[in-house]
C-alpha positions as CSV (number, residue, x, y, z in Angstrom):
1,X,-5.3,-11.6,-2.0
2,X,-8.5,-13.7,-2.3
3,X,-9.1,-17.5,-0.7
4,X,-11.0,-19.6,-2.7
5,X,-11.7,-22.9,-0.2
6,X,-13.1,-25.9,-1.5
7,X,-14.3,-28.6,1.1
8,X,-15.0,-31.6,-1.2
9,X,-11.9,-33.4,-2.5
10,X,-13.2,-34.3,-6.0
11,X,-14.1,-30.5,-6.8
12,X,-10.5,-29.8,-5.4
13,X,-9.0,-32.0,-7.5
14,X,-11.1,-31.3,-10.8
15,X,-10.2,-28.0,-10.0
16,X,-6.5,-28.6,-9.9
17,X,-6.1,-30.0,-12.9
18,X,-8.2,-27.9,-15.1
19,X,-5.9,-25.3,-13.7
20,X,-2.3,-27.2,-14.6
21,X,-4.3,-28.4,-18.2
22,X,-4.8,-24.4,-18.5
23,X,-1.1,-23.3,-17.8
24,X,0.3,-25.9,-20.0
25,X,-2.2,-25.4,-22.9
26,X,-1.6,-21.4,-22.8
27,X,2.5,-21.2,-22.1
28,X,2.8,-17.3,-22.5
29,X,2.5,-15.2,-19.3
30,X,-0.6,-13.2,-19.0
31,X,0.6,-9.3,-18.6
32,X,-1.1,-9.1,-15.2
33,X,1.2,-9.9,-12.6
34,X,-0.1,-12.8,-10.9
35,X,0.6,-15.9,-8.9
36,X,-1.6,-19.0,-8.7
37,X,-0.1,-21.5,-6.0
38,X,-1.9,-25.1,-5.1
39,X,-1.8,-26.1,-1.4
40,X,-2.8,-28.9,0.7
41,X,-3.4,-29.1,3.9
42,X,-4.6,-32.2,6.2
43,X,-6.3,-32.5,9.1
44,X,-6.8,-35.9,10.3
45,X,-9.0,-37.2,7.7
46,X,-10.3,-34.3,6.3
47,X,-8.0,-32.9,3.2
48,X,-8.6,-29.7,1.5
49,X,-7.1,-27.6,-1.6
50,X,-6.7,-24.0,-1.4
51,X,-6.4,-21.6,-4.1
52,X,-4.6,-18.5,-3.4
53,X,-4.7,-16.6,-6.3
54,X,-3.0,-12.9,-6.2
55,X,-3.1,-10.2,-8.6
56,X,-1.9,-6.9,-7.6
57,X,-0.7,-3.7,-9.5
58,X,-0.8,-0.1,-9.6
59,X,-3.0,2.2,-11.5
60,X,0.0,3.6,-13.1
61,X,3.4,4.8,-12.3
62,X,3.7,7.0,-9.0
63,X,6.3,8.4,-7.7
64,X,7.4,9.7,-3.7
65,X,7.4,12.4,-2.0
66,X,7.6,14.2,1.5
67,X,4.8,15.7,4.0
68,X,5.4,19.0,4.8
69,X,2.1,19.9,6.1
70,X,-1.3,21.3,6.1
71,X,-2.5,24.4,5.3
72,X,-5.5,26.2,3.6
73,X,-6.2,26.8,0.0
74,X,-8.3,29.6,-1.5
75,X,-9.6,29.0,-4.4
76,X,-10.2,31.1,-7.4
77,X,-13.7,30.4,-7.0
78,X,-13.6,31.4,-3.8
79,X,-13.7,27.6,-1.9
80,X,-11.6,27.5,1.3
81,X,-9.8,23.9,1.0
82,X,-8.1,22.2,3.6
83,X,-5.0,20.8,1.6
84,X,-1.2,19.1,2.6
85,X,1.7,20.0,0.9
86,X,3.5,17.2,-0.7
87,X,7.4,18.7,-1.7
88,X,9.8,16.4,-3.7
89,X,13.3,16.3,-2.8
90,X,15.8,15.1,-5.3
91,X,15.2,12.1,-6.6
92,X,12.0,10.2,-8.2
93,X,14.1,8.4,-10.5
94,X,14.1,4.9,-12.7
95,X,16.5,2.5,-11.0
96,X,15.4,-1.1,-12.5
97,X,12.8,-2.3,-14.4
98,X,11.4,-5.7,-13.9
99,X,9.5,-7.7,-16.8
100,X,7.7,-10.8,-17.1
101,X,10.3,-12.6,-18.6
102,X,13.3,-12.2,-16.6
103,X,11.7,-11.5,-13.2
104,X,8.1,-13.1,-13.9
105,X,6.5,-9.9,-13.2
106,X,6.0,-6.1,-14.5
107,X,7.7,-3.3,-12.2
108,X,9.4,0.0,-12.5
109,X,11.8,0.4,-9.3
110,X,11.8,3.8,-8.5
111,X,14.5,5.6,-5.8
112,X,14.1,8.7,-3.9
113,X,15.9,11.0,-1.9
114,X,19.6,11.5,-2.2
115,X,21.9,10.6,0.5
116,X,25.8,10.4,1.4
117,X,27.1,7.3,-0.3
118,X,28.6,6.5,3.7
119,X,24.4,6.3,4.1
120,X,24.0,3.1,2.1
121,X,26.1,-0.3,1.8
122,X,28.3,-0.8,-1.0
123,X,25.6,-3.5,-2.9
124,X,23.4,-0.8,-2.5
125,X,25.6,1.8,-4.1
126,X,26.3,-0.6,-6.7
127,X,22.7,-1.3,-7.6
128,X,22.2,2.7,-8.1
129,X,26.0,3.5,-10.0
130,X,25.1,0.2,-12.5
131,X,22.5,2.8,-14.2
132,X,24.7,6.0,-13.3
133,X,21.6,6.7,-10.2
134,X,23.0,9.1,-7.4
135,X,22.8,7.5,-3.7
136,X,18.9,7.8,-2.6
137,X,17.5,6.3,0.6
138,X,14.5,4.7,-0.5
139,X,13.8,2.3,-3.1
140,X,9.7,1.2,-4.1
141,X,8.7,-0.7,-6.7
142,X,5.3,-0.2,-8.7
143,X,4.0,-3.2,-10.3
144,X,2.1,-2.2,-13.8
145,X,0.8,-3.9,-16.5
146,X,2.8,-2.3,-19.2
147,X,6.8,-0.9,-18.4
148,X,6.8,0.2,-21.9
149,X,8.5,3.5,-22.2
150,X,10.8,2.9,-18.6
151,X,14.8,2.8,-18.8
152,X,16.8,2.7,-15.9
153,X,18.3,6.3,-15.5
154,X,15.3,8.1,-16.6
155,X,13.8,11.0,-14.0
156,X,10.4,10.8,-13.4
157,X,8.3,14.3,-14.4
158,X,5.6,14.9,-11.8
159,X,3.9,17.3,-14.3
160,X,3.9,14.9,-16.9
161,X,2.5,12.1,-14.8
162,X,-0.2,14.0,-12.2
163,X,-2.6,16.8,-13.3
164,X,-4.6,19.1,-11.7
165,X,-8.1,17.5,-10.3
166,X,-6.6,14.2,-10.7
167,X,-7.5,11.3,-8.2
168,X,-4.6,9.6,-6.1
169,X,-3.9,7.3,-4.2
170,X,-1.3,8.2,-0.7
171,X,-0.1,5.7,1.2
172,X,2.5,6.3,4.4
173,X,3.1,5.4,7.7
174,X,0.4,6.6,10.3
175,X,1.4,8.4,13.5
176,X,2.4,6.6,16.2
177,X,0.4,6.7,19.6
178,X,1.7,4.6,21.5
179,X,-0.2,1.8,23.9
180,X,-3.3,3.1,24.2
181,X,-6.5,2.0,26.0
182,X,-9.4,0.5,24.1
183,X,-11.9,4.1,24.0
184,X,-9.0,5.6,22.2
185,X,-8.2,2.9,20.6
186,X,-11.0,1.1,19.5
187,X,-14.0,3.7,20.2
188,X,-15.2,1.5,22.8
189,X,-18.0,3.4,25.5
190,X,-17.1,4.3,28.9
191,X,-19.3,3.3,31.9
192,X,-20.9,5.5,34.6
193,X,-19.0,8.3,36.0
194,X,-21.4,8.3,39.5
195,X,-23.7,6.5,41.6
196,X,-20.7,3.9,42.9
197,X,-19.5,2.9,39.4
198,X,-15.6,1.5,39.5
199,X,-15.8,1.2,36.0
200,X,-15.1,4.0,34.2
201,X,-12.3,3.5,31.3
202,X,-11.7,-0.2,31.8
203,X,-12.3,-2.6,29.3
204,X,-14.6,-5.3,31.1
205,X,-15.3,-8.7,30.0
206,X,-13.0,-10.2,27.8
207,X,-15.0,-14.1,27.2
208,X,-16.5,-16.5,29.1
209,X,-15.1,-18.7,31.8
210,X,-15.3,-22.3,31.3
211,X,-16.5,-22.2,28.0
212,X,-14.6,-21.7,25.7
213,X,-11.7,-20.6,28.7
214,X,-10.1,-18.4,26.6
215,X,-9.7,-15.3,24.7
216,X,-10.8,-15.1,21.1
217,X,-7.7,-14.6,18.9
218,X,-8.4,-10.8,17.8
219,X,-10.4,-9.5,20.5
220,X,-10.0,-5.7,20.5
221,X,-8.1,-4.7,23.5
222,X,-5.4,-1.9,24.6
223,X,-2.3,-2.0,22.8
224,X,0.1,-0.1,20.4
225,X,-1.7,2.7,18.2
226,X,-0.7,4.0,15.1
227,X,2.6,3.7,13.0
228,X,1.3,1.3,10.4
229,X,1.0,1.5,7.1
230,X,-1.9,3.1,6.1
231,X,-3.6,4.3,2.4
232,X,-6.2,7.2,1.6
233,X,-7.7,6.3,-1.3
234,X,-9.2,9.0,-4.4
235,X,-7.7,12.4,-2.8
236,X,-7.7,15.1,-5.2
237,X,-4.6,17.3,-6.5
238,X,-6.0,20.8,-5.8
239,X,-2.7,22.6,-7.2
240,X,0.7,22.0,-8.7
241,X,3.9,24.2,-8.1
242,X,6.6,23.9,-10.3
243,X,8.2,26.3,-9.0
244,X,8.1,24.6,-5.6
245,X,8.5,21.3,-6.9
246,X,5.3,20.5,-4.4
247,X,1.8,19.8,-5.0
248,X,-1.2,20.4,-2.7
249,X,-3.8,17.6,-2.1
250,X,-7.2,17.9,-1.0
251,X,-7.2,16.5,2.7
252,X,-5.1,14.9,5.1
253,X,-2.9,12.1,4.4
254,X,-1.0,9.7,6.5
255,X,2.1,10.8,9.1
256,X,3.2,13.6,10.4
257,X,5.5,16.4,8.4
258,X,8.7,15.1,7.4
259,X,7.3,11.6,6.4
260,X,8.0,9.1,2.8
261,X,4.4,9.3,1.2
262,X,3.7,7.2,-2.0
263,X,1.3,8.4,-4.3
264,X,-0.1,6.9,-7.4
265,X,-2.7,7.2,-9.7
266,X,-6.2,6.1,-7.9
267,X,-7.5,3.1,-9.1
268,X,-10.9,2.9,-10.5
269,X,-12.6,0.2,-11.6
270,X,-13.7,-0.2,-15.3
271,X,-11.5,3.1,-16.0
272,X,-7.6,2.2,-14.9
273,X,-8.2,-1.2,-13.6
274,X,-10.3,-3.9,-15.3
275,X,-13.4,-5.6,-13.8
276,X,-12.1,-9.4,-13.5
């Protein structure tokens, strides 16, 4: 999401209202899904105009899968290759898709995973038996610029979408460490180990006294590490078994065995995603 901030109330204003002039002169939604909202804030006599301006969609449609762990790849060119094994349980298939004009947005909602029906609520089984879906634990959506060629019903192919050597895009959640100190944490230096030191893992100053007599809002410290949500981007699809219904990427990727991972198509610039 980008913040455009504009200090000087007449640009602010100029600015709003070439915007609104633009929206009303050009009714029909653009096919990239984004939001333009106008907001004022004050601040005793001070006024300002922010435009938040977001824009966000996938390189194409991706699907879900499950981490069942490393291992290492031979290839036939004789490279050793540190790969994970990404398996796909039942599942990966449409269950809604969004357009511009009744949602105001362009999305393919994709479910994954089957599950007893006693494992979801009943607007939750409804959602899934409308298009004749079996139960599945997770839902995701996948903004894109085009759902052209998505029904609700229809099961995603992973050989169809992914090949060999492609670049993707895996997102999942990390593993959690729990609350950790701030070397483990945030790669900070120990001090001296001898010579009288009592300082050896602690995390010293923290600010000043009486000015400012505070502690900076985001100053690293110790806390809670790991289990977020976390992205590698451009990994490489080494292999893909059918057979297996699993493919093997090049690297790690977030979480530990047994975790969702989303994967989609990487996004490159001037290629799969345009340059404004």
């Amino acid at each position: 999401m980008g913040v455009v901030a504009i200090a000087s109330q007449g640009l602010s204003l100029a600015l709003g209202a070439r915007l609104l002039q633009r929206n009303r002169s050009n009714p029909t939604p653009t096919p990239l899904p984004s939001v333009v909202r106008l907001c004022s804030s004050r601040k005793g006599s001070a006024r300002r105009m922010e435009v938040l301006a977001m824009a966000s969609f996938e390189a194409g449609i991706g699907v879900m899968g499950t981490k069942l762990g490393m291992m290492t790849y031979i290839h036939p060119e004789g490279n050793v290759i540190p790969v994970t094994v990404v398996g796909f349980r039942e599942g990966n298939v449409v269950t809604q898709v969004k357009t511009s004009a009744t949602d105001g947005y362009d999305a393919v909602q994709v479910g994954y995973r089957r599950v007893r029906d006693i494992k979801l609520t009943k607007p939750e089984l409804g959602h899934l038996q409308k298009v004749g879906a079996i139960p599945m634990r997770h839902l995701q959506e996948f903004r894109l610029q085009s759902v052209d060629g998505f029904e609700p019903g229809q099961l995603l192919d992973i050989e169809e979408i992914f090949k060999e050597g492609d670049l993707v895009d895996v997102s999942g959640n990390s593993i959690g460490k729990g609350f950790q100190g701030g070397i483990k944490r945030h790669n900070f230096a120990r001090g001296p180990m001898t010579h009288g030191s009592k300082s050896h893992r602690q995390l010293g100053s923290i600010g000043a006294g009486t000015t400012p007599g505070r502690v900076y809002k985001g100053k690293k410290m110790p806390g809670r590490m790991g289990g977020v949500k976390t992205k590698i981007r451009k990994l490489s699809i080494v292999k893909i078994d059918t057979d297996l219904r699993a493919i093997l990427i090049k690297g790690a990727v977030p979480g530990k065995p047994g975790n969702l991972l989303r994967i989609t198509p990487a996004k490159i610039v001037g290629k799969n995603i345009p340059k404004n």
